[in-house]
N, C-alpha and C positions, 0 to 999 in steps of 0.2 A: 670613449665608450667604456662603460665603467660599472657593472655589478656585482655585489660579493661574494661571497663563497658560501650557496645555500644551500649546498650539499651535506649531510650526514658522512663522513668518513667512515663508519663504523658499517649503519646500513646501507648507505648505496642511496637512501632515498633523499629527494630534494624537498625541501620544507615551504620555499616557496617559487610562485612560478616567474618571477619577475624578470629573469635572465631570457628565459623561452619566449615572453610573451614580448618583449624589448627587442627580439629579433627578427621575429616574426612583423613588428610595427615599424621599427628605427635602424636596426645596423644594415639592413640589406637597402632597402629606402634610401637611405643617407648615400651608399655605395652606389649606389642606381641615376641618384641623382647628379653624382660629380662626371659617371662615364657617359650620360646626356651630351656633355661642354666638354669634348677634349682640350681644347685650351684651357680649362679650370683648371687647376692644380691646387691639392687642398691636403693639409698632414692631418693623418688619424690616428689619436691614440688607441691600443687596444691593451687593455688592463690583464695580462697570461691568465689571472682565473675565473674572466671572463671569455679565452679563447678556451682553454677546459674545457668549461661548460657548455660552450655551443655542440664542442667536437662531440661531448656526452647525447647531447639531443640529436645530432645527427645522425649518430650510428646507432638511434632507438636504444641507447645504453642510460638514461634519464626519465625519471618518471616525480613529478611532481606532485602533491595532494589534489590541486585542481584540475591535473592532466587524468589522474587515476579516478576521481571523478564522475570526471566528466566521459568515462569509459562504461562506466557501470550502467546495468543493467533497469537497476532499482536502486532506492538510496533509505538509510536510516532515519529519523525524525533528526536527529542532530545533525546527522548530513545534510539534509535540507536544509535547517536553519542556517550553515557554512553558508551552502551555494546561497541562499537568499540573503546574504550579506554581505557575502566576496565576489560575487559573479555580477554584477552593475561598475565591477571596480575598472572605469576609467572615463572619462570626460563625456555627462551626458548628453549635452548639448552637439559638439563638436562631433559626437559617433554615435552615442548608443540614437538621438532623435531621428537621426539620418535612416535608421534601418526600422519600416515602421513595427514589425514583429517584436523585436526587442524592445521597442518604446510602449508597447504596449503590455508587455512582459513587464519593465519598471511600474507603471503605471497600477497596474494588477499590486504589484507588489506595496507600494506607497497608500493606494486602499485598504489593503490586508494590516496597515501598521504591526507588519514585519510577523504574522502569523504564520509559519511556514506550513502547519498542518493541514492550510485551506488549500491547497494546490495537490493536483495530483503528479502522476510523473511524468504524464505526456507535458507539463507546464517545465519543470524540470530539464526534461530533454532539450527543449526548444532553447532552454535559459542558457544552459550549456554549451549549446551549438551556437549560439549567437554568441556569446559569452566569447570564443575561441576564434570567430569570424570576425569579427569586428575588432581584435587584435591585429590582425591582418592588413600590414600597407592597403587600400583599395587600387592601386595600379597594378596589385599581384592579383587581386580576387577579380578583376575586370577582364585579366588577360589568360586566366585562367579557365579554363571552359567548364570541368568537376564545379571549383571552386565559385563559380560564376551559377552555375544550374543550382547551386543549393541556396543562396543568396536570396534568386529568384523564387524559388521555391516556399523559403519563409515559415514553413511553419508546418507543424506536425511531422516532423524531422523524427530518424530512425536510428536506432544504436548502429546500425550501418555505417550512415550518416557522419555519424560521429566519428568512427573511425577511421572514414575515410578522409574529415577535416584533420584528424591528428598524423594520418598518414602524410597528409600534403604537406601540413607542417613539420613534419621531419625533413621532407624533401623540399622545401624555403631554407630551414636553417642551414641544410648541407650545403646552399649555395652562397652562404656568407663570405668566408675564409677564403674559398676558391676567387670571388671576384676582386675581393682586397687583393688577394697579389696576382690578379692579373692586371690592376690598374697600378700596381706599384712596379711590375715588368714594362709595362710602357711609359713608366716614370712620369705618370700622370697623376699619383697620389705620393706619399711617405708616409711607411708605418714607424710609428715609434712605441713605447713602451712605459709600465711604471712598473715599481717593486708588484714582486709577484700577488700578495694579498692587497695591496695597497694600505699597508701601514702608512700612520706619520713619518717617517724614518729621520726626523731633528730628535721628535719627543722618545721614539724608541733608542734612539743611540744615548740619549741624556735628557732624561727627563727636565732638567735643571734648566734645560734651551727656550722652554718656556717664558720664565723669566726676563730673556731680554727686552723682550715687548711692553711687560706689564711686571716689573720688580716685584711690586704684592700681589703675585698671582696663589693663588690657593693650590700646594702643590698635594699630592700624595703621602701618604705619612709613610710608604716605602721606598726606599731608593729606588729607583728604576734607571738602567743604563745597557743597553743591551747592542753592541755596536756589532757583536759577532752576526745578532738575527737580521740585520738591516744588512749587511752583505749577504748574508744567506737571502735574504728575499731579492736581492740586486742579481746575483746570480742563479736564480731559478728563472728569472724573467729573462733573461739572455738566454738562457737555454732552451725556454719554451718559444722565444721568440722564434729563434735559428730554427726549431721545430717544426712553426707553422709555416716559417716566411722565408728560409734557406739562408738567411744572412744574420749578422748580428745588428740591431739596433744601434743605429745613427745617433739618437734623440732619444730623453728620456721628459716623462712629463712625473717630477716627484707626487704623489701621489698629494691632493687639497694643494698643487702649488707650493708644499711645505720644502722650505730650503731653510739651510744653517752654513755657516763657514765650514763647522765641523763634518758636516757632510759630503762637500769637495773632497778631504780625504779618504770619505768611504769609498765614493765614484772612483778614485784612485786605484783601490784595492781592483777592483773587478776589472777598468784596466780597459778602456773601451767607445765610452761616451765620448761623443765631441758636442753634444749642445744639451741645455738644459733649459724651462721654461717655467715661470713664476709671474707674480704679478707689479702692476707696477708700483704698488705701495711700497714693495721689499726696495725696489730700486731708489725709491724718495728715502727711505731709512739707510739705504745703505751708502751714496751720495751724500746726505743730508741735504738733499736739495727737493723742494716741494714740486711735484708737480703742479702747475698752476693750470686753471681753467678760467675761459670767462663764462658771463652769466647764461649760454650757451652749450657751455661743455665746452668749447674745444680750447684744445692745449696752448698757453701763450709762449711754450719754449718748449717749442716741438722736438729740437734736438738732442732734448736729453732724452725723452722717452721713443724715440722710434730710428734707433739703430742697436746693436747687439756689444754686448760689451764681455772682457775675457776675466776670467776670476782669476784674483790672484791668491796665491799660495801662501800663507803664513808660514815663518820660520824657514821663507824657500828654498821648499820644497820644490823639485825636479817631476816630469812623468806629466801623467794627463792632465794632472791638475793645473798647468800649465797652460795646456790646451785646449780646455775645458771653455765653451763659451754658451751666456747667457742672454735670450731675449725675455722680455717682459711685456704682457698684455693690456691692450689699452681698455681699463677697464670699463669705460663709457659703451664704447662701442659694441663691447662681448656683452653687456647687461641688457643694450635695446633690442640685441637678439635672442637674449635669453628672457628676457621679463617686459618689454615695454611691445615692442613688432607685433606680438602676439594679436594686440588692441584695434590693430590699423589694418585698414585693406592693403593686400599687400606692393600695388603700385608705388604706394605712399610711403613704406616700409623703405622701399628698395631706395625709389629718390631721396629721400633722408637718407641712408647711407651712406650716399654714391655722392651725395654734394656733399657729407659731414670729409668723406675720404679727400675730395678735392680742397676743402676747404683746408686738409692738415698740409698742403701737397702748397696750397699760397701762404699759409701760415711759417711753414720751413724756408719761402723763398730762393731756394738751392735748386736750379735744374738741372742740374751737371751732377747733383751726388743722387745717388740710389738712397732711400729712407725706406725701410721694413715696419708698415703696419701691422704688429699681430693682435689679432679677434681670437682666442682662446674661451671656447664653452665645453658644457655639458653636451653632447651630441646626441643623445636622447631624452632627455625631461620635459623639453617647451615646447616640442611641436604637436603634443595631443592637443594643447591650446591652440594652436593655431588654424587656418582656414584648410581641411584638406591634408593633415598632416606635416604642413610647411609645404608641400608639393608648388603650389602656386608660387610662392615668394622664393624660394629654393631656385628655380629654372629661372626667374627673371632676375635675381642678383645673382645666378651662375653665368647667366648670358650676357648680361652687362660689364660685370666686370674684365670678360673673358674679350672684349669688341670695343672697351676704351683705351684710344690712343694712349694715355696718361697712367693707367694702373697696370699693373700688371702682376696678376696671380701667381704666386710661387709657394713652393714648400721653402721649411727650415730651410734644410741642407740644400737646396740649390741657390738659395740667397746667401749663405756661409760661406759656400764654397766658390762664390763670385767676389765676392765680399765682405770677408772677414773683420772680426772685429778691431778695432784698434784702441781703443779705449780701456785702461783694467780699471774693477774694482777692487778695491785691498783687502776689506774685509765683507764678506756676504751675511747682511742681517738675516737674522733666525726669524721666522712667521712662515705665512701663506696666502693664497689667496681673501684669505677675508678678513677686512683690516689688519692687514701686514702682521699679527699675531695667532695665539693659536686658541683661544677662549671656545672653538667651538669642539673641542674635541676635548679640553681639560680647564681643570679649574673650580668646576662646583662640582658639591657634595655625590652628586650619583655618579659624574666621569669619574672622579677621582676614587669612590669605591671601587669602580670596574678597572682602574687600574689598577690599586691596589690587589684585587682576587685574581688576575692575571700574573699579576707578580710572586703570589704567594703559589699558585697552581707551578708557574714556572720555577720557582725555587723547590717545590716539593718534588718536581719531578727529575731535577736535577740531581737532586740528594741520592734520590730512591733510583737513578740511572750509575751513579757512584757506588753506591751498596748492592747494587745486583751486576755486576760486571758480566755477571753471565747470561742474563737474561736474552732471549731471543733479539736481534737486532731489526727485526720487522717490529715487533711491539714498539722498539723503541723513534721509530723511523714515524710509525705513525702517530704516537703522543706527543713528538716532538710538533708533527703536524698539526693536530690539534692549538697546539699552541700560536704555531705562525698564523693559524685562521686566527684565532682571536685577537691580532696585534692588528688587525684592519683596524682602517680612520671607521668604518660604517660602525661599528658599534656603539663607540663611542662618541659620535655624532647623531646618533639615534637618545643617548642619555641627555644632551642637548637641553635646556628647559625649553627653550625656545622654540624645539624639533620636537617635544613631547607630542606623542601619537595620544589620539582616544581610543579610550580602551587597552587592551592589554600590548605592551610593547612588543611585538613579536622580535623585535631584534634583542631585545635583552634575554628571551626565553630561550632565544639561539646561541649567543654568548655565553650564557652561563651550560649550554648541551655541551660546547664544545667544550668549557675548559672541565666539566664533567667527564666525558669522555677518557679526559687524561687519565684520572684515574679508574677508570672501568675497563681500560686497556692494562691498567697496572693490576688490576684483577684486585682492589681494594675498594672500599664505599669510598664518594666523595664527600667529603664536610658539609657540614647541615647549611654552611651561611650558602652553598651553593644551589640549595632547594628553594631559597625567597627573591621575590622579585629585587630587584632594587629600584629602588623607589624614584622617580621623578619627579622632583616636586616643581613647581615654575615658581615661587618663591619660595624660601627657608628663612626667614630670621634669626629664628631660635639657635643657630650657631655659627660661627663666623671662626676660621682656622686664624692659626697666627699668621702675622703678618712682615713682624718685622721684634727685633731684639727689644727687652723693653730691662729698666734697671730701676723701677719706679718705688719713691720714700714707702713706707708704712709708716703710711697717718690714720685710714680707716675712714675717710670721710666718707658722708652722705653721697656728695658730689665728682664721681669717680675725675681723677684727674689725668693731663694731658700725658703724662707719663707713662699709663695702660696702652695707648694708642695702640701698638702694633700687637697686644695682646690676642688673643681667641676668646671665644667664651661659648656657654653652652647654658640653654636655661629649660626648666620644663614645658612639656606640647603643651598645657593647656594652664602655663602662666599668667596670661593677659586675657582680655578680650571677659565678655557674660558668662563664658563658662569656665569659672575658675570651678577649683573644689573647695570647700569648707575649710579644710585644714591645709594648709598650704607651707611650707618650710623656707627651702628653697626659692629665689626669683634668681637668681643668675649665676652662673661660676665661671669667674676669668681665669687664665693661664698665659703665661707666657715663659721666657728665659732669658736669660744674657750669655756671655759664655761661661758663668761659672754657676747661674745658682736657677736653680724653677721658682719661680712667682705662685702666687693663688689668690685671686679677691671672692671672697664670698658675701653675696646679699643677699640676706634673709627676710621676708614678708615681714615673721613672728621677730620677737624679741629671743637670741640667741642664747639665752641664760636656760630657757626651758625644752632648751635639743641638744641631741646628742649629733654631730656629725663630724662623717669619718670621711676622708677620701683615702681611697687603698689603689694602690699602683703596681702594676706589671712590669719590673723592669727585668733587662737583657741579664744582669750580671751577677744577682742575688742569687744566693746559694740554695735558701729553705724558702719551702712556700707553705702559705696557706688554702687553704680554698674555700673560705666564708669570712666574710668580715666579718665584727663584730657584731652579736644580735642578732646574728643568722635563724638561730632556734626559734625568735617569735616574729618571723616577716612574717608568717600569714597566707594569702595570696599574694604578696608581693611576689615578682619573677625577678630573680635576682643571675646574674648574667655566668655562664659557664667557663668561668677563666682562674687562674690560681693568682695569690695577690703575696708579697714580697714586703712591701711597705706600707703603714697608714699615717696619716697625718690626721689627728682628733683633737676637737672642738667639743671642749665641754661647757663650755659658757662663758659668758664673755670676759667674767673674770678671772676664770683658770686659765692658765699658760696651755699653750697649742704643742703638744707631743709629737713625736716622731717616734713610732716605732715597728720593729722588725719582725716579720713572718720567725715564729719556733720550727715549722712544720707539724706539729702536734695541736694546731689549730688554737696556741697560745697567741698575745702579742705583746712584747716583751718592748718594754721605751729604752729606745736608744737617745735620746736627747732631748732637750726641751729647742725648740724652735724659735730665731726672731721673729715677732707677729706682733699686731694690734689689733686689736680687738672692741666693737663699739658693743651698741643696744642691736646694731641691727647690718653691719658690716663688720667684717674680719680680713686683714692680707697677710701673710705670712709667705717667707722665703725659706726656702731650702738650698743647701749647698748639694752639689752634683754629688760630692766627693760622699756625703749622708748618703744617699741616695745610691751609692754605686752606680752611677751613670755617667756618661760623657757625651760630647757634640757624638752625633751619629747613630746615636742609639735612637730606638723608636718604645716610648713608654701608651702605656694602655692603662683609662681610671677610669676609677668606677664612686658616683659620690653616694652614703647610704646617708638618711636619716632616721632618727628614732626618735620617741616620745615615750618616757617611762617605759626606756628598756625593749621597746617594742617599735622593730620596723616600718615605719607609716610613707617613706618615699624613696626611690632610687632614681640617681643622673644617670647616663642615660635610661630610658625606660627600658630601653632594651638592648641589645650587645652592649659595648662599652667604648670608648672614645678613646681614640687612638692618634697619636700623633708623633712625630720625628723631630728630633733635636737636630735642624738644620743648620749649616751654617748661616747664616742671614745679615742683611746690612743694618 
């Protein structure tokens, strides 16, 4: 159970209501349904700032845009247009057709093509109240008698009304918490836990962990390695646990299934976990043995995947890490409950189950050993699809499984603790649940900005906590906070290409509040790049990071050769395709390094004997800067990017030699050496030594490429900020 942290620290207020409206629908539902079947025994993760959050709703201490709302009296024309585009937000067939009011309220609205000023407020009111209802389990609104008379009622509904639905729904969410641990006092459930925000905690401890999956994964052009924040979130979650539930956490669910070897030793640190749960791709990478399926699905060597196995400790290491034991989900079976059941009546649903479980059960041919099936989902996302909110399929595969002779439901820990693992792995592959890597959280151009602006908020604030020693220690307690919210997986799986929202990302608008916040608590403005969205695009061509070392001849061909391969490159938006411009320069610029020298291939459209172009460089270690390239006097409208420049590398034609030279500060630039380069009609490569450049492995340079035509600015790479990237170490 699992949503992130949509609260405002600063104001108190919740931005959206998805926590509220997910409890009111799924976590008490879900709880309701397992204390049906007391023989069901079933473990529930609950995510500490998702238990926050409830506890906020409960005690009337939470108020959300859609809860505030849907309070009022009368609403703005803008208001309107919200509710008339967010207040339909959940499965219409599945809920809103069920309630004819509300169907007819969509209906209204789908004629209107989305004109919110045709509606009065009595239309509103109704919208809202159903809006807030039909979030609502219906085994709670049925058994409900308030809740049940307004249902009935339908329509022309009263701000009374209204309050009295948000009334009840404070008093639903209060009974969330309370029932989880009464069914974990009759040890008919297990609560376990994740890090407190649900950070990645591989990619936050070492960005670098990414890599194992996919070597040429596109990283961050900032180091990121933050192993202190991944125990501080490991220990807030044990402490919020003990909080809600009197005890420490059993079991931990890392947060997307994300595991690392490196990991094992943070769980060390806090000093406490005895089991952990991932998927079973990590397990085929980490074995090196495939899980096999036949044409069926089911597993032809069942005995690797469905027993528990103990991580072993690199450089053995003594303590938990020892102790530490891991099951793996059978991902078949968690997907037909999460994506395919949905499709099927649920009788169907169930018996497919129940004979796939029996079938793993003649597959293992072992009746004398115990084997642990784990089905690990989401526990709120798929049953808006389903018939009844899963109600129906819920009670008949809680009742079956709970009444066959042959299966037998159990938590983690009471299957650990009968039967522990004997098996180790030696070393635990780095990924998650979704192909055994971590592509969905980093990688392309928009994750990797939003880690980068996290990284650069976290390092500013770190700085400015060191030069104010004295600063108030409540300020500093909450900027720090600010920061652990924005190391959640949700954000950064919201930049997703593949997760891109229509319309406006409201996760990236919340992203960038919080790491804003940092500094509106340090009583300073925050940096302009923190006011633009970042952009999602579902493809990018126009630039590709490095990939890998490249040490490639200067010959200058036409035909880039295989030697560029692991280079980057970056070309302008509107290079290709009918709408080029007229005057055009630039078509591409590669980069790469080796370990001693930077690379450059430039192709140009025009013949390069009639441009002038500069590439000017930001590095760490340069003394003087400048802060205009060359020609700056006649860009024009050109926007030329707000950063100070150290070095240029100029292209005067293809038959002058390629220059190097150095920022004066006086906005001169002064040649420090002539450059190795070749140079065509219409390609240029040229190498630089680190040692020119005052740079070394680890440094992160920032360029900016200008062109000119008689002296006169006519293009700039990027169009806009400037390209940034990390001298990594690489293979």
């Amino acid at each position: 159970m699992h949503q992130p942290q949509y609260k405002d620290t600063i104001s108190g207020e919740y931005s959206l209501p998805w926590a509220r409206l997910h409890a009111l629908k799924d976590y008490l539902h879900m709880a309701e349904m397992v204390a049906e079947q007391p023989p069901m025994h079933v473990t529930f993760n609950l995510v500490p700032c998702l238990l926050e959050q409830l506890e906020d709703y409960a005690q009337g201490e939470a108020t959300d845009r859609c809860l505030a709302l849907s309070l009022q009296d009368t609403w703005s024309p803008e208001e309107k247009e919200f509710m008339l585009s967010f207040f339909f937000n959940i499965n219409w067939d599945r809920f809103i057709r069920r309630y004819p009011r509300y169907w007819q309220l969509l209906e209204l609205r789908q004629r209107s093509e989305g004109r919110a000023d045709l509606f009065g407020d009595a239309y509103y009111r109704d919208l809202a109240a159903w809006f807030n209802l039909a979030w609502i389990d219906r085994n709670t609104l049925e058994r409900d008698e308030t809740l049940k008379s307004l249902v009935e009622k339908g329509r022309d509904l009263s701000s009374e009304d209204l309050r009295t639905i948000a009334d009840k729904q404070r008093e639903i969410i209060g009974q969330i918490i309370p029932l989880y641990r009464a069914l974990e006092k009759r040890r008919q459930i297990e609560i376990t836990t994740s890090p407190y925000y649900h950070p990645v905690l591989p990619l936050l401890a070492d960005i670098r962990s990414a890599r194992e999956a996919n070597p040429r994964l596109p990283l961050p052009a900032t180091a990121i390695s933050y192993p202190e924040d991944a125990v501080e979130q490991l220990r807030r979650a044990i402490t919020t646990h003990e909080k809600h539930f009197g005890r420490r956490p059993r079991g931990l669910w890392p947060s997307e299934g994300s595991v690392s070897q490196a990991l094992i030793s943070l769980l060390a640190r806090v000093n406490g976990f005895h089991w952990i749960a991932t998927d079973e791709g990590i397990l085929a990478q980490s074995l090196r043995v495939p899980i096999q399926r036949d044409g069926s699905g089911h597993v032809t060597n069942p005995q690797v995947l469905y027993r528990p196995y103990r991580v072993g400790s690199e450089g053995g290491q003594s303590g938990t890490s020892r102790k530490l034991q891991v099951i793996f989900r059978d991902v078949l079976l968690s997907d037909r409950i999460g994506f395919v059941y949905k499709h099927t009546p649920s009788e169907e649903a169930v018996n497919d189950l129940i004979g796939r479980l029996h079938r793993i059960r003649q597959n293992l041919n072992d009746k004398d050993s115990p084997y642990l099936v784990s089905i690990i989902l989401d526990g709120e996302n798929c049953w808006e699809e389903y018939e009844d909110n899963g109600t129906p399929f819920l009670r008949n595969l809680y009742y079956r499984l709970s009444h066959d002779p042959e299966l037998q439901p159990v938590t983690v820990s009471e299957y650990l603790d009968r039967y522990p693992a004997q098996e180790t792995i030696p070393h635990l592959y780095a990924g998650s649940w979704n192909n055994h890597s971590f592509e969905t959280w980093i990688g392309e151009r928009a994750q990797n900005r939003a880690w980068e602006y996290l990284a650069r908020t976290r390092q500013w604030l770190a700085t400015w906590q060191r030069e104010n020693p004295l600063e108030d220690l409540r300020t500093l307690e909450q900027a720090w906070e600010e920061i652990y919210i924005a190391e959640a997986s949700d954000w950064f799986w919201w930049y997703y290409s593949r997760n891109n929202p229509t319309g406006e990302n409201l996760f990236d608008r919340e992203f960038r509040r919080h790491l804003r916040n940092v500094y509106r608590l340090a009583g300073v403005s925050s940096p302009p790049w923190l006011n633009s969205p970042i952009v999602v695009a579902t493809s990018d061509e126009r630039q590709r990071p490095v990939t890998g070392y490249i040490t490639p001849p200067l010959d200058a061909r036409e035909v880039i050769s295989d030697q560029w391969k692991g280079a980057g490159y970056i070309e302008p938006e509107t290079s290709t395709g009918a709408m080029q411009r007229s005057q055009e320069g630039v078509r591409r610029l590669y980069y790469g390094y080796d370990e001693a020298n930077l690379y450059f291939r430039l192709e140009s459209v025009e013949d390069l004997s009639s441009l002038f172009v500069g590439i000017y460089l930001a590095v760490p270690h340069a003394s003087k800067t400048n802060q205009y390239p060359r020609h700056a006097e006649t860009k024009g409208s050109i926007r030329l990017p707000s950063m100070g420049f150290q070095k240029e590398i100029a292209f005067r034609g293809w038959t002058d030699p390629v220059i190097l030279s150095r920022a004066t500060g006086q906005e001169v630039w002064e040649q420090q050496m002539i450059l190795p380069a070749r140079v065509s009609a219409n390609v240029a490569e040229v190498k630089i030594p680190f040692s020119a450049l005052d740079a070394q492995l680890g440094d992160i340079l920032s360029l900016v490429l200008v062109v000119a035509r008689d002296h006169v600015i006519t293009e700039v790479l990027p169009s806009s900020d400037q390209l940034s990237f990390a001298l990594e170490e690489l293979a």
